[in-house]
N, C-alpha and C positions, 0 to 999 in steps of 0.2 A: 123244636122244629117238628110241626106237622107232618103224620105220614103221607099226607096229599101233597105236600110240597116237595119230598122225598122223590116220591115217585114221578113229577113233575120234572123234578131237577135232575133224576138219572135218564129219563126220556129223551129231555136236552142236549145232555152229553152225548148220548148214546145216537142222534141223529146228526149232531156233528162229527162223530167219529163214523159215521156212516159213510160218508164222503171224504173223509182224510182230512177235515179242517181243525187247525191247532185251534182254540180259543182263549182269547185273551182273559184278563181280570175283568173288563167291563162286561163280556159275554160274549162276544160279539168275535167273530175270527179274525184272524190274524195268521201272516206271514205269505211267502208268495208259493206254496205250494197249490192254495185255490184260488181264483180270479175273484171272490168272495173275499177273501184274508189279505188281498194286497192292497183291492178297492177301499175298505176298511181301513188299514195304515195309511192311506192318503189323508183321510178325515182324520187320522191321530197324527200328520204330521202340521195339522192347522192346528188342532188342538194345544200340541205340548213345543211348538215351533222347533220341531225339530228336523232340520234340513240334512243332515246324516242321513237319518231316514227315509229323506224325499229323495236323497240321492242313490239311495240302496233299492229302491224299490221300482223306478224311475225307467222308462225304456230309456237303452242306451242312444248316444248318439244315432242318427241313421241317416241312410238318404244321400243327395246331394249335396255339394258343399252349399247354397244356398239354404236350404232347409235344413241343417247342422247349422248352420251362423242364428235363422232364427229363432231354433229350439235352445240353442244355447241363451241368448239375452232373453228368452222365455226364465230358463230357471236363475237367471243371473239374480232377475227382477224377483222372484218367488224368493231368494236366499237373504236379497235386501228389506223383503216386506216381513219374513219371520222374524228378523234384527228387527226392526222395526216397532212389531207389535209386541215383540219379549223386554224390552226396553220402556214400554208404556207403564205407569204409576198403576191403570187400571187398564183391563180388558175393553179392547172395542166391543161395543151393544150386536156390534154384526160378527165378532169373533166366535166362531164352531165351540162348544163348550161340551159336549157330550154328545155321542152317539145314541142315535134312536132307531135306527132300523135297517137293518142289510137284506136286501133281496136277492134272491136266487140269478144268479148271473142266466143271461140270453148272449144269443148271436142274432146277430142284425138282419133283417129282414132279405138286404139287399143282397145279393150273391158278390158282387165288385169289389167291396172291404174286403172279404176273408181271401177272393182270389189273388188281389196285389198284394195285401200285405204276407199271402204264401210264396206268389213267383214270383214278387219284384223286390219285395223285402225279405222273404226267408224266415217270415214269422211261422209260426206252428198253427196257432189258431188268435184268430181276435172275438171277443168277446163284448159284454159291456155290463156294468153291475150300478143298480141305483140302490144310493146311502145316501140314511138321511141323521142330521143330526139336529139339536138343539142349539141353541144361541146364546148367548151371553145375556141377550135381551128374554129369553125365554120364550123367543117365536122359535117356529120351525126351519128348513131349510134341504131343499132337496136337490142333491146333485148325480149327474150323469155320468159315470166313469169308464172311457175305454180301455180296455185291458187286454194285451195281447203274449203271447206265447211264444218263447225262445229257451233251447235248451232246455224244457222241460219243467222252466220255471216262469211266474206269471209278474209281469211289469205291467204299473199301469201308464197311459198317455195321457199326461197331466195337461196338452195344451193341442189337442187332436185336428182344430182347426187348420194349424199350417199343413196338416197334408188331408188335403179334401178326399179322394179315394179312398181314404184310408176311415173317414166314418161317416163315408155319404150314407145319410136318410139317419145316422146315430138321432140327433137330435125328434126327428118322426114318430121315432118305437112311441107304440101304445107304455100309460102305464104298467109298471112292475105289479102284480100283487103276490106273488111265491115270494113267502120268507125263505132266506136262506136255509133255514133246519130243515126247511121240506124241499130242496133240490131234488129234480126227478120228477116232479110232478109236473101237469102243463099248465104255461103258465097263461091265463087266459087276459087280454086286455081288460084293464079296469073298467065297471061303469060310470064308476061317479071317480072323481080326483080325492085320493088316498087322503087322509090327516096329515097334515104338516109336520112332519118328525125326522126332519130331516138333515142331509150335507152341508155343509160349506159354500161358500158363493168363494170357488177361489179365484185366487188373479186372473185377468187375464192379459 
């Protein structure tokens, strides 16, 4: 082992423990202490179809009984497509196969998201983190994750569309380009659209 590789690799650590991020075996963070670490477990729940996980990680029910009914047959469908895909002889070509890139979580542009989901939902903060992984097929794939704050702890919103307030303009945000090790820094809109190394195309 290289001393520049050394130095490299404790630099690493040492910007992830900068911010309180566990990191995983792949490199990459993990757990819901950062809105970074639980974005990230979403893409390792496509990966290793582990629905445990998606459910540990996962905002809880919320809302009204209408929007409880369709967030429930949202992950009903997600818990039948992991059986699904775990069950296959070989990997789907569009199956998430590895992580490639986690960027530095933002807040949304919009003021509207962070204030209902504070006084109408009781959330702490919403956020959103783009993760990108690799493909079974070897293309890229880059996905958009809301991520929001309860108790101190960060869940992400695996299916954001049924409650519109809650990430009007998400989908708008200029591109990510702060990696996550460098949190804190600002994160300026991309010029050009990033290399493809990216998330999941998950259910919807």
């Amino acid at each position: 082992m290289s001393f520049r590789f050394i130095v490299v690799l404790i630099s690493f650590f040492a910007a992830a423990c900068a911010f309180g991020a566990n990191v995983a075996p792949d490199g990459f963070p993990t757990g819901q202490d950062t809105p970074e670490g639980v974005a990230a477990d979403l893409a390792r729940v496509f990966i290793t179809h582990d629905y445990a996980l998606f459910e540990k990680i996962c905002v809880p029910l919320y809302g009204s009984q209408d929007l409880r009914d369709s967030y429930g047959m949202y992950c009903a469908a997600v818990k039948k497509s992991l059986e699904d895909e775990a069950k296959r002889p070989s990997p789907s070509s569009d199956a998430p196969k590895t992580i490639g890139k986690v960027y530095a979580a933002r807040r949304l542009t919009a003021d509207g998201p962070v204030s209902y989901g504070h006084t109408v939902l009781g959330f702490e903060d919403v956020q959103f983190v783009d993760v990108g992984v690799y493909l079974v097929s070897g293309d890229g794939s880059l996905n958009r994750t809301l991520v929001v704050k309860i108790n101190g702890k960060w869940f992400v919103h695996p299916e954001p569309s049924i409650s519109p307030l809650l990430c009007k303009g998400l989908n708008e945000e200029d591109d990510s380009v702060t990696d996550w090790t460098e949190k804190g820094k600002a994160d300026q809109p991309a010029k050009t659209t990033p290399p493809a190394s990216a998330q999941p195309n998950l259910p919807h």
